[in-house]
C-alpha positions, 0 to 999 in steps of 0.5 A, a space after each residue: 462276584 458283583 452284589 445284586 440288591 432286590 427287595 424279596 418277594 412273597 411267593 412261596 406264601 402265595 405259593 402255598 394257597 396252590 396244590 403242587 405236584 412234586 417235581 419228577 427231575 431237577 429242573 434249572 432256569 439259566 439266561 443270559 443276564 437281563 433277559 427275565 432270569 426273575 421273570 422266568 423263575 417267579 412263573 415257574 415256582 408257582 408251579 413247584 413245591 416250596 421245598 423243591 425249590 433251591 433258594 441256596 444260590 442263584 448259581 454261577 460257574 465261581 460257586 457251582 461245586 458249592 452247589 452241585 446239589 442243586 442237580 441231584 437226580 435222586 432230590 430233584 429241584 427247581 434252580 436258577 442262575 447264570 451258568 456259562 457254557 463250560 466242561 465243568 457246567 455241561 457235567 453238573 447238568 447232565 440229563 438236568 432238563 434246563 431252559 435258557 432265556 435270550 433277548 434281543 441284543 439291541 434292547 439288552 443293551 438298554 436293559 444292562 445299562 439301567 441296571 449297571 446304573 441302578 443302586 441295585 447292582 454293586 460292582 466296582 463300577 459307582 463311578 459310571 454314575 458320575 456325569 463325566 460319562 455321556 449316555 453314549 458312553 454307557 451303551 458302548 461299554 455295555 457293547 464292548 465291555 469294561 476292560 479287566 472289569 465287565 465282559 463284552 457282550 458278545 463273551 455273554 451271550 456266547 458263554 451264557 446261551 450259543 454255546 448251550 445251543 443244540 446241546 438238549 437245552 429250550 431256548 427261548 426269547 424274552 419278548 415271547 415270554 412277554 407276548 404270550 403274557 400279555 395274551 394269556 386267555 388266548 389259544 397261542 399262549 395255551 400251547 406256548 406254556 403247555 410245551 414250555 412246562 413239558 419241557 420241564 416234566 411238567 406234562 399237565 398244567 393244573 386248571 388254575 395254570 393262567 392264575 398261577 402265572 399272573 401271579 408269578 409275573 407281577 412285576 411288584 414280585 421282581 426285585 430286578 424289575 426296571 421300576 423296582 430297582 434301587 436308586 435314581 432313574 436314570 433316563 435312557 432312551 427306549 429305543 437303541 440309537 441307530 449308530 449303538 444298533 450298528 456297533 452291536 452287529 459289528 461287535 458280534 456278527 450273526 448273533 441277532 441272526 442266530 437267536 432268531 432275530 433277524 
């Protein structure tokens, strides 16, 4: 598997100066990748005991019978990962009550861009540096793949999100976790997290809920954060050109409608 590199965070000492309740049933934060996987885990550990949370492996289908305890009933755990959608994965998260993150496609794009290009991902791919290939070039391989190398986007988030749909699994949208964020005294954001940690068992969110999130959001915790990650910057555009925009509704039609973005 590619090695991720990210500088380490301090929250389970930050985690620590809260009162927790422990975990009732394992809990496992799935996403496709570059769609807040840190983001959504550092909330949530705000709000679960250090020892009930599962630091062992940010887990994967090459090494999930490694870690099938992370998934035990009877020692219940707060986990993460990237688990695509297989017999063997849909087995080891029976009645796991699980939460998937998506992004719209067209800025996960940009976002596995950025990270390909970053030091903070090492994958055989180094060369991808090098000025031979245009910016153009970058964002359709993040389209299209790598051959014998990186998957399609289309296999990513079929794989790692779809084909959890209907299955009992919440899924939400990156840049609604981002909205409700950046409006966290409001009503709306009250009701988006209450559901959202009841999903996860946890029924009744402590008073200082607002101050655990801020904190479990802080941007300097996430070591996969665009301004944390390791290496030289590369410049992209903010914004999907309108022909990369044309390439991902033709390399997967009807997934930008099926998320909910369309």
């Amino acid at each position: 598997m590619p090695r991720i590199i990210a500088k380490a965070d301090n929250l389970n000492e930050i985690n620590k100066s809260f009162e927790q309740q422990p975990l009732k049933s394992p809990v496992f934060l799935n996403s496709v990748p570059k769609c807040g996987t840190h983001l959504i885990r550092n909330i949530f550990r705000m709000f679960v005991p250090v020892e009930q949370q599962y630091h062992d492996m940010f887990i994967q289908i090459p090494v999930l019978h490694q870690h099938l305890k992370a998934f035990n009933h009877n020692n219940p755990k707060l986990s993460w990962g990237h688990l695509l959608f297989s017999d063997e994965s849909a087995y080891a998260v029976h009645q796991v009550k699980q939460i998937i993150v998506v992004r719209d496609p067209y800025d996960w794009v940009l976002a596995r861009a950025r990270f390909f290009l970053s030091d903070s991902f090492e994958g055989d791919l180094e060369h991808l540096k090098g000025p031979e290939f245009s910016t153009e070039h970058i964002l359709n391989m993040m389209i299209f793949g790598i051959y014998q190398k990186a998957p399609t986007m289309n296999e990513i988030f079929t794989h790692n999100a779809i084909s959890w749909m209907g299955t009992g699994a919440k899924i939400i949208k990156f840049e609604d976790l981002i909205s409700h964020l950046k409006n966290l005294n409001s009503t709306e954001s009250a009701v988006y997290f209450k559901d959202l940690f009841a999903h996860a068992g946890i029924e009744q969110l402590p008073d200082d809920w607002r101050k655990r999130i801020e904190l479990g959001s802080d941007r300097k915790q996430s070591g996969t954060a665009r301004e944390n990650l390791y290496g030289n910057k590369v410049q992209l555009p903010e914004e999907l050109p309108e022909v990369q925009k044309r390439l991902v509704d033709y390399a997967a039609p009807g997934l930008r409608a099926i998320l909910g973005y369309e």
